[in-house]
C-alpha positions, 0 to 999 in steps of 0.5 A: 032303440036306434041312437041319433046324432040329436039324442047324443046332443042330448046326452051331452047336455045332461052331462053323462059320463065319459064312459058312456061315450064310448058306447056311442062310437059309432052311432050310425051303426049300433042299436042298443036297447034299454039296459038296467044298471046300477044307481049311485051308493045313495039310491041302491046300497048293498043288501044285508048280509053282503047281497040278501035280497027280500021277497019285497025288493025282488023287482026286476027292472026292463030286459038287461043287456050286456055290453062287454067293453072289448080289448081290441082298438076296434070298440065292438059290443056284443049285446045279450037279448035275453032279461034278467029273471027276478031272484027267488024269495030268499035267494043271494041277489047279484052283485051290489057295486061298490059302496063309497068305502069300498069304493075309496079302498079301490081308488085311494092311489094303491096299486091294485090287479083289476079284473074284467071289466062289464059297463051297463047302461038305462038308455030307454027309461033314462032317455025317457024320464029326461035323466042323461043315461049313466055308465057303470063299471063292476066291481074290480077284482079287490087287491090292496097291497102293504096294509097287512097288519100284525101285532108288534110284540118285542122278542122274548129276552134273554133273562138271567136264572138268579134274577127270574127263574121262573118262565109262565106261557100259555099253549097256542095251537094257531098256525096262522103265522106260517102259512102266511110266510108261505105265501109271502115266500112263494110270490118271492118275498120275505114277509114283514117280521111281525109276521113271523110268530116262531111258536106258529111255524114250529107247532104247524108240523105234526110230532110223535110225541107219545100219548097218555096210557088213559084220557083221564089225562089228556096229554103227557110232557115230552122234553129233549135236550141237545145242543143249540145249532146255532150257538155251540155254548148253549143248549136248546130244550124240547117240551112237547106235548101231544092230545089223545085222538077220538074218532069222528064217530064218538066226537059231540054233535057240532052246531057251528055258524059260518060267519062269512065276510062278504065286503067288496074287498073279499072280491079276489080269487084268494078269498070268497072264492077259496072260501066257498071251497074250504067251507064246502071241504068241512060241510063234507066232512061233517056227521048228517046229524050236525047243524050248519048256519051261515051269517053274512056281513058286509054294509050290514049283516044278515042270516043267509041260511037258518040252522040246517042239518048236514044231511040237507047238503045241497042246500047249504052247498047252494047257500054257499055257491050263491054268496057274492062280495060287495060294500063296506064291512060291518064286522062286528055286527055280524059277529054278533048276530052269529053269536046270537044265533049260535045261542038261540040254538046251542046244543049243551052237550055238544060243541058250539062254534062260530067260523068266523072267515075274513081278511079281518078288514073291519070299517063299519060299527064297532072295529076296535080290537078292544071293543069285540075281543071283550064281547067274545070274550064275555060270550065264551062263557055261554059255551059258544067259541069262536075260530077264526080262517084268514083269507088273502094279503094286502090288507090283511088284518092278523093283528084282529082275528089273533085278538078274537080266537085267543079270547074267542077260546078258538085257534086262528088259521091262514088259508093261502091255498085249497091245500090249507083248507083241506089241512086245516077243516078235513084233515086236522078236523078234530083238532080245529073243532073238538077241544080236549083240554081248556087253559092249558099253561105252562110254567118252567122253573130253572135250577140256578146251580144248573142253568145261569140265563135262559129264553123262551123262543117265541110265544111273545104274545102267549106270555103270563104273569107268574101268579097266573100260572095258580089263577084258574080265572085266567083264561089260557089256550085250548087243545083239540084232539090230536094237537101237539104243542112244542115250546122250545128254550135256550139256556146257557148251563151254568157251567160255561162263560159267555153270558150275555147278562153279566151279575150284578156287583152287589148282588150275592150269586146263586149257591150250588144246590144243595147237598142236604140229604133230604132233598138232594135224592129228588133236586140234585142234578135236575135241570129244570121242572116243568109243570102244566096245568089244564081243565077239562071241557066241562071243568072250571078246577084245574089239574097239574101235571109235574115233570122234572127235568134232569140229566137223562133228557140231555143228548151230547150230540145233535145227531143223538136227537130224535127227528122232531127235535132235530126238526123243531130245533130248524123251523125255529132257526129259519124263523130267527133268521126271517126276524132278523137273526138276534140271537142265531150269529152266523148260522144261515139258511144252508145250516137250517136247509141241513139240518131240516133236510136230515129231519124229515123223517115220516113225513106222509103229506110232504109238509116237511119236504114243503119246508125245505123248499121254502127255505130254499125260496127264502135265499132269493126273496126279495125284501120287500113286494114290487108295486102291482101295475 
């Protein structure tokens, strides 16, 4: 249809928007047919499940041309002639626009990159119907910035031996926190601290810890003592532990739901995009006989693929590749369709998990992290857990999914790059999916007469009441096949002066232990004991494993420590450093670039070397990220 200076005048009166006044610049010259577009977030809201369209709603309208808005002064279009075929029965629908919310997210006065931009118009049916023809713009590519949220947990304190002897924690396996620092460091920015969890960025790194002789005993305790790099008065005790591996052949069957956040502010190239790959890396991996299902959320939720076998790969690859981002996000409603599917379809003998993969931008239904930690919580006991991928920053809600796979009995990952996908699902597969022991927990008692003041160095949010250490009701972290765990505390031995806590005037101080010749052949001389307690999968009673620490474990001088140590002992330093140096003085990020550097030992897929660079990265961080224009 050919524009006419009277039907512009027409146009005008039905008030169109400014946007399409541009596309009838030149009205002499330019045909343009009638175009489809969107309609308001009343009239066509997105489908359920981010984009799932019904056999009914199938209809396409009029032949749709594009015209792409060009960069040059001169406005030209290039107009497609050919119609948009009617999505299959069943297949992901394109794009849905924006719904208010996400709408609001994209213009609510933060800076945001935004991607190119597509307008489409109804001329014909519009002109006809005597509706004034309405401009739409696409989906930008989604980047807030400075909404990341995390969790404000104050440092463990230092505690004084005479006063509180005993340290209770539960294991944690996640690494969620140091991937995340790695993508803050590599855009030249230090991260925010609550973002720096020191056990996270200590148990990324894999350690050689030795292995039990039998799996009747999933793991055994490891400890070193050194002393601390960064205070010459104390001493820096290693505990680690390190599960049994099992081949993928023997692993259980996996029935497994990818919960997947398909919301308009997943439309950036850090997030649904790298997501589809990293989903793709683990459904390799996977045995033929395994089942994936794929749930969707975004207004609403709704199941994209019903349980397949693995073996059917392109179609769930095809499920995958037609995922696309839009609307609002209705997150705690697709967590519960995932856990209902997961359950019409669990497999008593194998492992049954739901992958939930989002920023953890919940804003419709039930978005309390109280709220949905109690419903994983009460569903872990079905048998179905739940892990939980992060993708991209800027609104980026740690605070959330730490919430849901701590109670979910699953670990939280951060997936900044195709290489942490790979890390994460293909080569820690094992570990990510098959859980060799179930609340695990640690207790450390420390001798007075040995020890005057102690710390544990991170593990904030992993902490446990003395009491819970017995309790087999409380729920602790899991360990998959091939984790390592790594707790690290400084103590000051009772020895040296310099303690921060100082006694109190009336209180009576410890006595040297004793030398009643009855137990002095077993508690003389030890340091501290160390006990761990564990279930097996299928096992509700849980068992104890007893170490005590003594003389022998001490190493005079850091170099005499092994490797992991010596390595462990820098990822904790830079992580004190990031949070603000409270207890680390004057050691810098040159002491940890040394000390590091020294300890890489085997390192095969360079993620040690990655670390050194990191540090060296941190030395010319910014403190905080410019505004994106």
């Amino acid at each position: 249809m050919t524009l006419t200076r009277s039907r512009l005048s027409y146009i005008l009166a039905g008030g169109v928007s400014l946007a399409a006044l541009v596309l009838v610049v030149n009205l002499n010259s330019q045909n343009l047919p009638g175009l489809s577009s969107w309609q308001g977030d009343k009239d066509q809201s997105a489908p359920a499940g981010g984009g799932l369209l019904s056999r009914d709603s199938a209809k396409p309208e009029a032949p749709a041309p594009v015209v792409e808005e060009q960069a040059s002064p001169d406005v030209s279009y290039d107009v497609a002639a050919e119609p948009t075929p009617a999505p299959a029965s069943g297949a992901i629908a394109p794009m849905a626009p924006p719904s208010s919310m996400a709408a609001r997210k994209m213009t609510d006065g933060r800076a945001r990159s935004m991607g190119p931009m597509r307008i489409q118009q109804s001329f014909g049916d519009q002109l006809s119907s005597g509706l004034a023809p309405q401009a739409e713009v696409s989906p930008p590519v989604y980047q807030d910035q400075g909404r990341d949220r995390f969790s404000n947990v104050p440092d463990n304190p230092v505690k004084r031996v005479a006063d509180d002897p005993v340290s209770t924690f539960s294991a944690d396996v996640d690494t969620a926190s140091y991937a995340f620092i790695r993508g803050s460091l590599n855009m030249g920015v230090l991260p925010p601290k609550d973002a720096v969890r020191i056990e996270e960025m200590v148990n990324y790194f894999d350690y050689d810890y030795p292995l039990p002789a039998d799996r009747s005993q999933p793991f055994k305790a490891d400890v070193s003592i050194m002393p601390t790099p960064w205070n010459a008065e104390t001493r820096l005790m290693r505990i680690g532990i390190k599960g049994y591996e099992i081949e993928r052949a023997e692993a259980p069957k996996a029935n497994l739901v990818f919960l997947i956040d398909t919301s308009g502010s997943m439309n950036a190239p850090d997030k649904l995009p790298l997501l589809r790959q990293a989903f793709r890396m683990l459904v390799s991996n996977l045995r033929p006989d395994d089942v994936v299902s794929i749930v969707t959320y975004a207004g609403s939720a709704g199941t994209v693929l019903e349980p397949t076998k693995v073996s059917e790969t392109g179609k769930i690859f095809a499920a995958l590749d037609n995922l696309s981002a839009g609307g609002s996000t209705a997150g705690g409603e697709g967590i519960r369709q995932a856990y209902q599917l997961a359950g019409e379809h669990i497999d008593k003998t194998g492992i049954n998990r739901v992958i939930l993969a989002t920023d953890g931008d919940f804003n419709v239904g039930i978005s309390d992290p109280e709220q949905l930690k109690d419903f994983v919580e009460r569903k872990r006991e079905t048998g179905v857990t739940l892990s939980v991928l992060g993708f991209g920053r800027g609104n980026y809600n740690d605070l959330l999914m730490q919430e849901l796979a701590q109670n979910g009995n699953g670990n939280a990952s951060y997936i900044d790059t195709l290489s942490e996908a790979r890390k994460v699902l293909v080569d820690e597969a094992s570990s990510t999916l098959f859980p060799i022991a179930k609340d695990v927990k640690f207790q450390v008692e420390f001798n007075p007469a040995e020890v005057r003041e102690y710390r544990l160095i991170g593990y904030e949010t992993r902490t446990l009441q003395r009491e819970d250490f017995n309790n087999d009701k409380v729920d602790a972290g899991d360990i998959g096949a091939g984790h390592t765990v790594t707790a690290l505390y400084e103590f000051r031995p009772a020895s040296t002066s310099g303690a921060l806590i100082e006694p109190l005037r009336y209180q009576t101080e410890a006595k040297p232990a004793s030398t009643d010749k009855t137990d002095s052949t077993d508690k003389m001389g030890e340091i501290a004991f160390l006990k761990i307690r564990y279930k097996l999968p299928d096992e509700d009673v849980s068992k104890l494993i007893t170490t005590p620490i003594g003389a022998d474990a001490v190493k005079a001088e850091i170099s005499e420590a092994s490797n992991d140590t010596r390595f462990a002992a820098a990822v904790a330093g830079f992580g004190e450093i990031l949070k603000g140096g409270k207890y680390t003085g004057s050691y810098s990020l040159d002491d940890v670039l040394a000390l590091a550097g020294g300890a890489r030992g085997s390192d095969p897929y360079n993620y040690r070397g990655s670390f050194v660079e990191l540090v060296r990265l941190a030395k010319s961080a910014g403190a905080m990220e410019p505004l994106k224009k």
